[in-house]
Steps between C-alpha positions, in 0.01 A plus 500: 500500500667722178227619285529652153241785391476626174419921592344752337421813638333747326483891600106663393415858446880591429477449115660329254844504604581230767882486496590707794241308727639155350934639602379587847311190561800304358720638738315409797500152355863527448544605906278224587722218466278312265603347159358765256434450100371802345282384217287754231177485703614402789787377784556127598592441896628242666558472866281419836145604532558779744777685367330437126222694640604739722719669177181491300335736768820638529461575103172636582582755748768632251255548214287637698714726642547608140206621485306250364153478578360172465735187390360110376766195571496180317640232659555126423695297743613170498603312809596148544576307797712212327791723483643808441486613091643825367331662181806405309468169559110506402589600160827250437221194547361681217740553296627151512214368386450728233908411402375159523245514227794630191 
């Protein structure tokens, strides 16, 4: 079953610049074979459940080995078992019925 998980991972006690944290993790995402969207606060994934989460550990073990101390993850996922959906397609339905209303 494809899942898609909106991301966000967020570095503590590193201060207020997060941007090299955020390019490593989106590398490993990259590597992971996932479908990736980089959003402002955070990434959107698509792909099975076990490779979805084995880069976000992956991501993990990255920032950590940045130094980072502590780190809080946010995730929402959405599965369904009626068939397979890809983010893009989640936000055409909405756009053609927001088309629909002009």
């Amino acid at each position: 079953m494809k899942i898609i998980v909106e991301f966000t991972l967020v570095p503590v006690g590193v201060g207020v610049s997060l941007s090299p944290y955020v390019a490593a993790c989106e590398r490993v995402l990259q590597q992971a074979g996932l479908e990736v969207r980089l959003n402002p606060n955070g990434t959107t994934l698509a792909g099975d459940w076990e490779t979805v989460f084995k880069a976000i550990e992956a991501c993990h073990g990255v920032v950590h080995g940045m130094g980072c101390p502590r780190i809080h993850t946010v995730l929402t996922i959405n599965s369904r078992s009626d068939r397979d959906q890809t983010p893009a397609q989640k936000l055409e339905s909405v756009e053609a019925l927001l088309h629909a209303g002009n």
